[in-house]
ROZAGU-400494 format. One record per residue (C-alpha): z, x, y. Coordinates in nm, 3 decimals. Last residue first. Example, Ala and Ser with C-alpha at 12.3 -4.5 7.8 and 13.67 -1.06 7.14 Angstrom:
# ROZAGU-400494
(r (0.714, 1.367, -0.106));
(r (0.780, 1.230, -0.450));
END
This chain:
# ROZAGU-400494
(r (0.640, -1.435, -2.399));
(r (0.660, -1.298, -2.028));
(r (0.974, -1.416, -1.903));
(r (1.005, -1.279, -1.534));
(r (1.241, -0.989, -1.463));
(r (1.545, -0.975, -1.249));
(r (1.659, -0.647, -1.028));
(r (2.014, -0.571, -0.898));
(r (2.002, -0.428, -0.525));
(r (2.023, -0.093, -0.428));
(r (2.378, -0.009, -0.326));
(r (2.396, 0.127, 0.054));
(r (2.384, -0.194, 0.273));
(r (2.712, -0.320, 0.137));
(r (2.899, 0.021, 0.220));
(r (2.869, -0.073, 0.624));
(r (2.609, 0.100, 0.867));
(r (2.291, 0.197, 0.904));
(r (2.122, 0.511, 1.126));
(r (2.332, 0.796, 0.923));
(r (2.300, 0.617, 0.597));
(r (1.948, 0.619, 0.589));
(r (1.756, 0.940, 0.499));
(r (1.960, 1.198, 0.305));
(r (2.223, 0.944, 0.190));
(r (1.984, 0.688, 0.107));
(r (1.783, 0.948, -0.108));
(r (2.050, 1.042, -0.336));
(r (2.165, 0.708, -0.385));
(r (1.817, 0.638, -0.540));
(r (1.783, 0.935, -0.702));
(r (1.885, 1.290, -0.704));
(r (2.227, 1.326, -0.879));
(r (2.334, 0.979, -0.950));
(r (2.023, 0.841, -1.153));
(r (2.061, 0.494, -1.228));
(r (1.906, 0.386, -0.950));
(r (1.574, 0.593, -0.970));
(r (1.582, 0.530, -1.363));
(r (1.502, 0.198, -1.299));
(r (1.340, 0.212, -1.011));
(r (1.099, 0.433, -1.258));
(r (1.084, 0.166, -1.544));
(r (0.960, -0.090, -1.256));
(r (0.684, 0.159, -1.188));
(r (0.570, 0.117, -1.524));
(r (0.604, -0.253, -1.577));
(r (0.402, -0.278, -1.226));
(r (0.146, -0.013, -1.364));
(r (0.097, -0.181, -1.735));
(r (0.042, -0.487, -1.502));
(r (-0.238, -0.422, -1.285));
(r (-0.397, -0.722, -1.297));
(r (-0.244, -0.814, -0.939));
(r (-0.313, -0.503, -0.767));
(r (0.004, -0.289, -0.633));
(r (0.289, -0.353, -0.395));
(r (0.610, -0.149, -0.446));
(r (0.907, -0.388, -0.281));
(r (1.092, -0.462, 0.004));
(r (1.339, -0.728, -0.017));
(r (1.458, -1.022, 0.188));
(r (1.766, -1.173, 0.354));
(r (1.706, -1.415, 0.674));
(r (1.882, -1.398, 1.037));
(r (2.015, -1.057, 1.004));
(r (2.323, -1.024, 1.260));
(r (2.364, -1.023, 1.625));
(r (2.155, -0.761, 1.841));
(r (2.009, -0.421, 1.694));
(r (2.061, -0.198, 1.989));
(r (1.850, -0.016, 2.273));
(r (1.946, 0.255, 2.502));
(r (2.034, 0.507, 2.193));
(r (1.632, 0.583, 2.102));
(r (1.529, 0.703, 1.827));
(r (1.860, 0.578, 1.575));
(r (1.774, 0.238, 1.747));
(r (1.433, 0.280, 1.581));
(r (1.582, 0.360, 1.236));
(r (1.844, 0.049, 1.269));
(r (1.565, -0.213, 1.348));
(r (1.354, -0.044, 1.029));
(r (1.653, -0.137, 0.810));
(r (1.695, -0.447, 1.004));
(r (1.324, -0.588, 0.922));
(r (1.142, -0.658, 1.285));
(r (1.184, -0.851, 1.559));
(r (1.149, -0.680, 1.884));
(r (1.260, -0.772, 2.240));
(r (1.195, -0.862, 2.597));
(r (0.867, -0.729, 2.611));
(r (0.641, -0.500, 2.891));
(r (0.940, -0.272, 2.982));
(r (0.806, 0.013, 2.915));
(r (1.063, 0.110, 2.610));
(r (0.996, -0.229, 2.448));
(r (0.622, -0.112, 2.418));
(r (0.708, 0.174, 2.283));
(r (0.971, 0.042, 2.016));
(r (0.644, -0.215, 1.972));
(r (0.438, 0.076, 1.883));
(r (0.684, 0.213, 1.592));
(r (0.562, -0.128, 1.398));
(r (0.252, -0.051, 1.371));
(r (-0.085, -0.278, 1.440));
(r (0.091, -0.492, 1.734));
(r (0.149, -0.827, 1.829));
(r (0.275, -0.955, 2.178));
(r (0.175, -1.316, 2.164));
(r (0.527, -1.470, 1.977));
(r (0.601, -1.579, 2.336));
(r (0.940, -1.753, 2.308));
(r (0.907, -2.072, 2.549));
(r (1.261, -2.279, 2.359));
(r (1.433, -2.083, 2.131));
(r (1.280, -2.088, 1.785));
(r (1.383, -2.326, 1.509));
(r (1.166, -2.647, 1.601));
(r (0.971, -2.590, 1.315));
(r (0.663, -2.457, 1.470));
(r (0.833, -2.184, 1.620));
(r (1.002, -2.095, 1.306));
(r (0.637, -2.094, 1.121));
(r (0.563, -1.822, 1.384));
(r (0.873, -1.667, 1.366));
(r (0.869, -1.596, 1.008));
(r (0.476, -1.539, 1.026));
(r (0.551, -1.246, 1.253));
(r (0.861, -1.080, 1.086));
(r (0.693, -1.111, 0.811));
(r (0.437, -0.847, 0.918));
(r (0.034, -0.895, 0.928));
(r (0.053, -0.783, 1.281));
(r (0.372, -0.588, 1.339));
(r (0.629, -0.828, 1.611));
(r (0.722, -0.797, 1.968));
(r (0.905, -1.117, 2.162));
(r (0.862, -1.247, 2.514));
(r (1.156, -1.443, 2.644));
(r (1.140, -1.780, 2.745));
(r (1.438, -1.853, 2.537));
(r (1.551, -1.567, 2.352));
(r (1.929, -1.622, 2.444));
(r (1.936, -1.952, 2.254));
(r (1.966, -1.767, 1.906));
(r (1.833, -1.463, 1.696));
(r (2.022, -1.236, 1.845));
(r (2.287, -1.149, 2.194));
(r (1.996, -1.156, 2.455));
(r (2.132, -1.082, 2.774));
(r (1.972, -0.708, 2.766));
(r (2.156, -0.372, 2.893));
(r (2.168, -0.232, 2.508));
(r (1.801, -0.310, 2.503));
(r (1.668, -0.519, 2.224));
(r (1.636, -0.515, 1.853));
(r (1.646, -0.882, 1.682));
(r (1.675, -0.875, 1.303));
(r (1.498, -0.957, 0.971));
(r (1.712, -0.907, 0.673));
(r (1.708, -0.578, 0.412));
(r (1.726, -0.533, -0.002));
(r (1.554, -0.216, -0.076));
(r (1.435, -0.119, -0.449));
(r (1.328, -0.484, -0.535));
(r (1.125, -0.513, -0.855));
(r (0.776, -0.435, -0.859));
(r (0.535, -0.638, -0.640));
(r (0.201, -0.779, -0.729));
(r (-0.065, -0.846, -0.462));
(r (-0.263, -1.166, -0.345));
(r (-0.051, -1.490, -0.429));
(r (0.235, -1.271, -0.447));
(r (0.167, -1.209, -0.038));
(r (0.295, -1.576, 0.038));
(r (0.567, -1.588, -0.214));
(r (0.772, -1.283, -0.069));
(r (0.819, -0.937, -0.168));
(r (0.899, -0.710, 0.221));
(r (0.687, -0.402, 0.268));
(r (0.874, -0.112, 0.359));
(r (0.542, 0.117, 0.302));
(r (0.523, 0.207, -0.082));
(r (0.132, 0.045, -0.108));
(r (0.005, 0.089, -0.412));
(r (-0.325, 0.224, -0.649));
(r (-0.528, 0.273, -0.299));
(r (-0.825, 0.230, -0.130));
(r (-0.894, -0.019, -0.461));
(r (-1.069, -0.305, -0.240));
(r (-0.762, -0.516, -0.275));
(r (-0.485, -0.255, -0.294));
(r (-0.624, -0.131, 0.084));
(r (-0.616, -0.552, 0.165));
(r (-0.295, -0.612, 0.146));
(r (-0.167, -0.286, 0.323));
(r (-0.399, -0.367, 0.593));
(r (-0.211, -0.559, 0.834));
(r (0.103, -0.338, 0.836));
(r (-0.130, 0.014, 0.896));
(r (-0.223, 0.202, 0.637));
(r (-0.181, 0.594, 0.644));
(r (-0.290, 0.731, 0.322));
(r (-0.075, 0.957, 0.100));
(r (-0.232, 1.178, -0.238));
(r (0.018, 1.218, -0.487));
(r (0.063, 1.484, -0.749));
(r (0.328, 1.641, -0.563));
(r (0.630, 1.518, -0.835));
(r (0.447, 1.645, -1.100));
(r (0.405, 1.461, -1.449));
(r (0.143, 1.263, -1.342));
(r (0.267, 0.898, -1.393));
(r (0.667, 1.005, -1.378));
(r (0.587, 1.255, -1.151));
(r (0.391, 1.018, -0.917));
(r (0.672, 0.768, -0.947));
(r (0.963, 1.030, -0.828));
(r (0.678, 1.125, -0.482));
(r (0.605, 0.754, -0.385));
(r (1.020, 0.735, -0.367));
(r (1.070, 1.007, -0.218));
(r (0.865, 0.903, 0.053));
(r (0.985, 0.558, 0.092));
(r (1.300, 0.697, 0.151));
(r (1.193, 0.984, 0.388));
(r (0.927, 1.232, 0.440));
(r (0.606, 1.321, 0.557));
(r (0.470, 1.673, 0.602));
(r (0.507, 1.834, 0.919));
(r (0.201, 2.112, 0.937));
(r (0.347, 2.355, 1.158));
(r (0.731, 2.256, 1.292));
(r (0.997, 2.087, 1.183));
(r (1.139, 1.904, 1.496));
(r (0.823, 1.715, 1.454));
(r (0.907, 1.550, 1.190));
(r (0.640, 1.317, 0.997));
(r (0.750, 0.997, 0.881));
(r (0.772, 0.749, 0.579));
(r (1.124, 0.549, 0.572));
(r (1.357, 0.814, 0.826));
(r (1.147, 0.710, 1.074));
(r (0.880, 0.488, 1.063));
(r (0.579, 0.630, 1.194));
(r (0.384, 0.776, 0.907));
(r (0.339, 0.495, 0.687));
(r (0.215, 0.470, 0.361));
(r (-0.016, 0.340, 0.078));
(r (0.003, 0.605, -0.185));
(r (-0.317, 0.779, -0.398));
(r (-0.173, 0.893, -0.758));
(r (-0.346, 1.183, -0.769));
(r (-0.610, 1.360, -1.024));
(r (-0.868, 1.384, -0.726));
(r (-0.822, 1.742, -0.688));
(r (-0.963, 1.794, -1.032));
(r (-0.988, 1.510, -1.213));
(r (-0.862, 1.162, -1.246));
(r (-0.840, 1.054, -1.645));
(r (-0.464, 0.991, -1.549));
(r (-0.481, 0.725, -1.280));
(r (-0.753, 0.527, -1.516));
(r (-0.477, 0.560, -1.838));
(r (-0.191, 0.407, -1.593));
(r (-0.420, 0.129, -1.542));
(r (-0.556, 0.077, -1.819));
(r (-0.237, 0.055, -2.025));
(r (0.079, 0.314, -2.088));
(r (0.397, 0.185, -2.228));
(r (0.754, 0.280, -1.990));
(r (0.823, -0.032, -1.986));
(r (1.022, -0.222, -1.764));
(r (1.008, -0.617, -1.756));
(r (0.720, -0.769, -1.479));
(r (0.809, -0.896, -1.141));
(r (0.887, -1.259, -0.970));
(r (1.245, -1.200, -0.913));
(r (1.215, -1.100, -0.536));
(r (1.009, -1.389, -0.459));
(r (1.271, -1.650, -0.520));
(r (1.114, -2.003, -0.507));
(r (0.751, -1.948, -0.614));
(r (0.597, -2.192, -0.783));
(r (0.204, -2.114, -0.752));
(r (0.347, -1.727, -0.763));
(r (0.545, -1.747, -1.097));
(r (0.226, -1.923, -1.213));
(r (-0.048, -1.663, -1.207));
(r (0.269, -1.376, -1.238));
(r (0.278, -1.567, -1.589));
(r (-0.075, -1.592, -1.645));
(r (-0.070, -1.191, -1.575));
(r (0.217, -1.136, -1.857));
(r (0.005, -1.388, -2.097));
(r (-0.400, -1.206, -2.086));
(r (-0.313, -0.854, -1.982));
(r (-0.389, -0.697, -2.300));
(r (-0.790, -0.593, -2.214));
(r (-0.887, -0.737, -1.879));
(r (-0.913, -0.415, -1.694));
(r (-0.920, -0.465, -1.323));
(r (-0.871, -0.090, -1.208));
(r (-0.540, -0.009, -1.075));
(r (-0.637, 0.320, -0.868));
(r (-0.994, 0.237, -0.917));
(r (-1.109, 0.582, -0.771));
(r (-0.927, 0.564, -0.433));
(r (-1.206, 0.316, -0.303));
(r (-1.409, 0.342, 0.024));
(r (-1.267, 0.218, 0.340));
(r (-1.135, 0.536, 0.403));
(r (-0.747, 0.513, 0.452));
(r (-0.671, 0.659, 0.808));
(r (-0.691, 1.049, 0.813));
(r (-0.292, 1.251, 0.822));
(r (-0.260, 1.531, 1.070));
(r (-0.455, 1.378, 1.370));
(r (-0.398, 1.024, 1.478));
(r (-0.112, 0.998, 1.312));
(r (0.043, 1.295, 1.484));
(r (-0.076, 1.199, 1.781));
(r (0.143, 0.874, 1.744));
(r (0.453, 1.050, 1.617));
(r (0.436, 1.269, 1.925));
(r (0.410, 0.975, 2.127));
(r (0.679, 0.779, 2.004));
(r (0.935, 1.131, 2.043));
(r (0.789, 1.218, 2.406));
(r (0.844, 0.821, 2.446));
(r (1.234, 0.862, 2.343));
(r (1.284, 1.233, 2.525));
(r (1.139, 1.132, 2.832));
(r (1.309, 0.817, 2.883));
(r (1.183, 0.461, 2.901));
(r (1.563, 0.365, 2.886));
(r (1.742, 0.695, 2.832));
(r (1.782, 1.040, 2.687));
(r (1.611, 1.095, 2.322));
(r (1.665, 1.499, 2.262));
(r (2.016, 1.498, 2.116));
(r (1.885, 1.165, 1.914));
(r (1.639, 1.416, 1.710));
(r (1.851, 1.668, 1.654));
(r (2.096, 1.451, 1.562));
(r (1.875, 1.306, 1.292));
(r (1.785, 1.586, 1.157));
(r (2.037, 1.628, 0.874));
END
């Protein structure tokens, strides 16, 4: 749809077009949609005890012995609980489900400024925030977003800024000790992105001495860090260029001032997709899943958002397929990347 727009206008390495598009997007965050307050969302998956005794034991111990993240989630059901029942007795304006997001990624959770006035965001994770609000709420635009940077998506469901964070964030054992996830709803693999003109052919000998962009808080980050301690990492890689978003290190590759970016290959593809002088090189060098993060007790939310993917994949006219056409399948490639991958629940009882 706007994609081509969007490329028509991108025009080279460090181009006009590509860092007009960056910058825009930046303003735009700084300006049309407020950082997360650092004062609560209501309780937005409040920390009531009552019923939650045996399936939150189990998360308790799926995370201690974590071996496939991904699977580590709660059965549909479509039951309310506390959590669900706090999101509901919300008032007035404030009766919202309140949504971790980005605002930069595009074609995930983004604002386009091809569409003029007051862009509102859109994409994948977009629609998908908006299909569990009406399930919740019962209207599709009963959700409030809040920009949250990578490193803070952990702790905005901690302090109750917000009732989850739908914001490409990859499931893995690591954050299950602090969050829960719902089921997958994206499966992806982290990849090198680089310009088109670059030596570097992926995640292999070609990144020696070679200074490398990741997201703070990002597993892209702690993947090469622990990788570099291994012995797995070419030889000198600089791991030292972090930033908050992940759109900034597209800007800093841009100017020259790193080598490369690491980042999930979904994401990879979208910022190739803004700017045609750089390219995803080799192939996905581990396979992982984003997921809906939310608090850990809130488990009557988790089972009910898991209901929702649910019915999001199954749905052929406007769900999950729906959405990967509208958003995704222009900037990746190859029929394996467009089927939603196949959930498993824990054992509860």
């Amino acid at each position: 749809m706007r994609a081509g727009r969007l490329r028509a206008g991108l025009k080279g390495w460090g181009g006009v077009g590509a860092m007009a598009f960056a910058c825009v997007l930046a303003v735009l965050a700084a300006l049309l949609l407020p950082m997360v307050p650092w004062h609560g969302a209501g309780g937005g998956g409040g920390a009531d005890d009552d019923g939650h005794g045996v399936a939150r034991g189990s998360q308790a111990r799926a995370a201690r012995e974590c071996t496939d993240p991904e699977k580590q989630t709660l059965a549909p059901s479509g039951d309310d609980g506390p959590t669900v029942d706090e999101i509901r007795a919300r008032e007035g304006e404030k009766r919202k489900l309140v949504v971790g997001v980005d605002q930069n990624s595009y074609r995930w959770g983004y604002r386009d400024p091809n569409s003029g006035g007051d862009a509102e965001l859109e994409g994948f994770d977009i629609d998908l925030a908006h299909r569990i609000a009406k399930d919740i709420l019962g209207d599709e635009n009963a959700v409030q977003f809040k920009a949250i940077p990578t490193d803070q998506r952990i702790p905005a469901i901690q302090d109750g800024r917000v009732d989850m964070v739908v914001r490409t964030m990859t499931i893995n054992c690591d954050r299950l000790e602090e969050v829960a996830f719902s089921a997958p709803y994206f499966m992806t693999g982290q990849q090198v992105l680089a310009p088109k003109s670059s030596k570097i052919t992926g995640y292999d000998g070609t990144l020696a001495g070679k200074e490398i962009c990741t997201a703070a808080g990002s597993t892209a980050l702690s993947t090469l860090e622990q990788d570099q301690k291994d012995g797995r990492l070419a030889d000198g890689v600089d791991l030292r260029a972090t930033v908050p978003n992940q759109l900034d290190c597209l800007v800093r590759l841009q100017l020259g001032e790193v080598d490369a970016v690491v980042t999930d290959g979904a994401l990879a593809a979208s910022q190739a997709a803004q700017d045609p002088t750089v390219e995803l090189k080799g192939d996905a060098f581990t396979t992982e899943y984003y997921g809906v993060a939310m608090k850990k007790d809130a488990d009557d939310l988790v089972r009910r958002v898991n209901r929702v993917l649910e019915e999001w994949r199954a749905d052929r006219a406007g769900g999950w397929q729906h959405s990967y056409e509208e958003w995704l399948s222009e900037t990746m490639d190859g029929a394996a990347k467009s089927l939603p991958p196949t959930p498993q629940y824990l054992r509860t009882s």
